[in-house]
C-alpha positions, 0 to 999 in steps of 0.5 A: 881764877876768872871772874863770873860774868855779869848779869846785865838782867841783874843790873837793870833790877838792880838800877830800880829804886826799890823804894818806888811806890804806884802813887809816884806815877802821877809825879813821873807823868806830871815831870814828863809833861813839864819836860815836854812843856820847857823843851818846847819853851827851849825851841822856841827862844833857841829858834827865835834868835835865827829867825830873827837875825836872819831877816831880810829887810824885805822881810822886816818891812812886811812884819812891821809894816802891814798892820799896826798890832801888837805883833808887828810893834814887837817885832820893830821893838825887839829887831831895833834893841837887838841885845835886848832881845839877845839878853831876854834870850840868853837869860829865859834858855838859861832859866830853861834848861836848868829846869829840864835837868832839875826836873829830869833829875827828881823823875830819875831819882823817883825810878832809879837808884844809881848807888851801885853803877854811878858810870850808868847813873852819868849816861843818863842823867848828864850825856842823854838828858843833854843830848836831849835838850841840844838836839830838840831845845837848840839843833831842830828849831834853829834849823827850822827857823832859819828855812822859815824865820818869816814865820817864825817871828810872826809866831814868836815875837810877842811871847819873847817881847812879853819874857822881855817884860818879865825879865827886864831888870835882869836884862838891863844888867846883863845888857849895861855890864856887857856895853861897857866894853862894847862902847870902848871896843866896836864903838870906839874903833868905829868912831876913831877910825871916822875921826882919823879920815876927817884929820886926815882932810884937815892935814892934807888941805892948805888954807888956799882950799876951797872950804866948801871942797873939805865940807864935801870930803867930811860930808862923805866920810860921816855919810855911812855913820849918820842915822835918819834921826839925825837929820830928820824934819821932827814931827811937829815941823810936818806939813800934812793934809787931812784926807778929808780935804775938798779939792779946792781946798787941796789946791789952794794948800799946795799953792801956799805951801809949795811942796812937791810932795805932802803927806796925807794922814787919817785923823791924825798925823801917827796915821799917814796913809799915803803921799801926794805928788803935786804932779798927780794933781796938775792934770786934774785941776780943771776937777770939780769941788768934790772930785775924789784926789785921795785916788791920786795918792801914793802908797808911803814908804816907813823908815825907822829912826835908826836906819843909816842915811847910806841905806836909805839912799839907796832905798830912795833909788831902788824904789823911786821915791824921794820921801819918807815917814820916819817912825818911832818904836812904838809906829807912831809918826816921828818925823820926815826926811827927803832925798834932799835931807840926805844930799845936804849932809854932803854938799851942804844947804841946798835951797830952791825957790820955795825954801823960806829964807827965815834965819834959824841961826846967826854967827855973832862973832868965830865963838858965839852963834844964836841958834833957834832951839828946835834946830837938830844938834848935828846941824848945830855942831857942823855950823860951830865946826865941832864933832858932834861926838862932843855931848854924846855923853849927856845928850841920850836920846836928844836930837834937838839943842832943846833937847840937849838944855833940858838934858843938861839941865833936867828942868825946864831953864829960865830965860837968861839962865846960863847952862855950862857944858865945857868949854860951851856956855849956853844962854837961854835968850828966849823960853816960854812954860812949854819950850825953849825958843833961842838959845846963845852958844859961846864957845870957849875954844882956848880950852879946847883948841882943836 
């Protein structure tokens, strides 16, 4: 006997919830909203992380360099912690998504009853709410922001700085538990594969090398490997002059300094507002006292710290300059470096007439160095012939071997207290309450015999 067929006008009667009442109305419109509201909160991260990682570096200077706002220090602060940003992104589309389905679920449960046909009860709650939240939370904004990622970011980059904010203990965790395994996967691949070459040039040379031709071969090897921070002219070691500067002042200071190139900053030094070439100036110096030089000035050229020397050579040669200002995250200025900066860390010291001669370090004996504290630790290592790779683990952010003391020994150390990081022992041999002057360094290489 066949079965009479289905009523579908029965069933969709059938799928209301008989227990709905017009004062639930306000609910469903108030639920429809808060849907639109966390689908737009969905396009948004989802088109962020395309925008963002498909800039140009054309692109990513004009966001953070054509004005010092809040926007651009976002952009520069997001674009250099990439898994930051990654994290933020991951963690707000998880929170996001999971409120879309709670949501969705109540204002289903509010109109339908799905007791007696679970099958239609699935396709709507689970296969049209996702298809839902991929098509308008993932598919369209990611589409749109890669077509337009300049303005994308623009729109973005503070409300995502600001879910970073809010969500930053969250982010740390997510972050440390994953560098773990990146530190000993990509990194250490990475480094390995460096170390490996610079072995390589060891094995392969004969003491009757030239050791200036092996310093070179290094020198390559570590070129693409080395940051602008690395090897940088740190902030107060800039030579700067005041915009308000009369020319004959200006004259007398190029005189004395004898650079090439000195950068002119507005009030101070975070505000650099160009450079000035000393070949600018020479026609002009029959001038007057009051003749207007800042016309003669060039627009600088901003780097962060964290750009690789490799590319900022070629910077240097596509735009034709040879200085740049290095800036911190935050904009502000944090130091200089120069074409001859980045040329010295594969042919070695290069000095000219104007280089003082002033000794910042001296070699006592193969084992024992003084060195003036304020030198970078990438110079210090390469004069002990040591890998700088050594004091990565207790070094973070420090750049300087005053630095890496007070990182080792997080206080300020007094003078002819020894400071020991096997195999090195450090003697401070000059320090007064602000800084740390000379520091000796002896090495104990039978300990550590390369």
């Amino acid at each position: 006997m066949n079965e009479p067929p289905v009523n579908l006008c029965f069933i969709s009667l059938s799928v209301f919830n008989p227990n709905f009442v017009i004062a639930d109305t306000a609910n469903l419109l108030f639920g429809s909203l808060a849907i639109v509201f966390l689908i737009l909160l969905a396009a948004v991260f989802s088109g962020s992380e395309n925008a963002m990682f498909s800039l140009k570096q054309s692109q990513i200077e004009e966001l953070t360099q054509s004005e010092k706002s809040a926007n651009s220090k976002a952009v520069y602060f997001l674009l250099k912690h990439p898994k930051k940003l990654l994290g933020t992104i991951l963690i707000w589309n998880t929170f996001v998504n999971v409120a879309i389905v709670m949501v969705s679920s109540l204002m289903i449960a509010t109109i339908f009853d799905f007791e007696q046909f679970p099958l239609i009860g699935f396709l709507i709650e689970v296969i049209f709410i996702t298809f839902i939240i991929v098509l308008f939370g993932e598919v369209v904004p990611k589409m749109y922001s890669v077509q337009n990622n300049e303005k994308v970011t623009g729109w973005v980059a503070l409300p995502i700085f600001y879910a970073y904010k809010m969500m930053q203990p969250l982010v740390y965790i997510l972050e440390n538990s994953t560098s773990i395994i990146d530190k000993r996967v990509t990194k250490r691949g990475h480094i390995l594969s460096v170390n490996e070459l610079s072995h390589a040039i060891d094995i392969t040379t004969d003491e009757d090398s030239p050791k200036q031709e092996k310093s070179i071969l290094k020198g390559i090897v570590n070129f693409g490997n080395t940051n602008v921070k690395e090897i940088m002219r740190q902030r107060p070691d800039i030579t700067a002059i005041e915009h308000e500067t009369d020319f004959f002042e200006l004259l007398n200071l190029i005189d004395e300094l004898g650079y090439s190139r000195l950068p002119i900053y507005d009030n101070n030094i975070d505000k650099i507002i160009g450079v000035l070439s000393v070949k600018d100036v020479l026609p002009k110096i029959n001038e007057e006292k009051n003749y207007n030089w800042i016309e003669l000035i060039r627009k600088p050229f901003f780097v962060p710290e964290s750009k690789k020397i490799d590319a900022l050579l070629k910077d240097f040669q596509s735009k034709r300059t040879h200085m740049a200002i290095v800036v911190d995250e935050f904009g502000g200025t944090s130091g200089l470096i120069t074409m001859e900066d980045i040329l010295e860390e594969i042919f070695g010291e290069i000095n000219d007439e104007f280089d003082d001669d002033e000794t910042i370090y001296s070699k006592l004996d193969d084992n024992t160095f003084v060195f003036e504290a304020k030198m970078l630790l990438n110079d210090v290592c390469k004069l002990m012939d040591v890998e700088l790779e050594i004091f990565d683990e207790v070094r973070n952010d420090s750049d300087t071997l005053a630095g890496l003391m007070l990182e080792l020994n997080e206080n300020m150390p007094k003078q002819n207290q020894e400071i020991v990081f096997h195999p090195f022992v450090f003697i401070i041999e000059s320090v007064d309450k602000r800084r740390i002057k000379r520091v000796k360094v002896i090495i104990e290489r039978e300990a550590n015999a390369k």
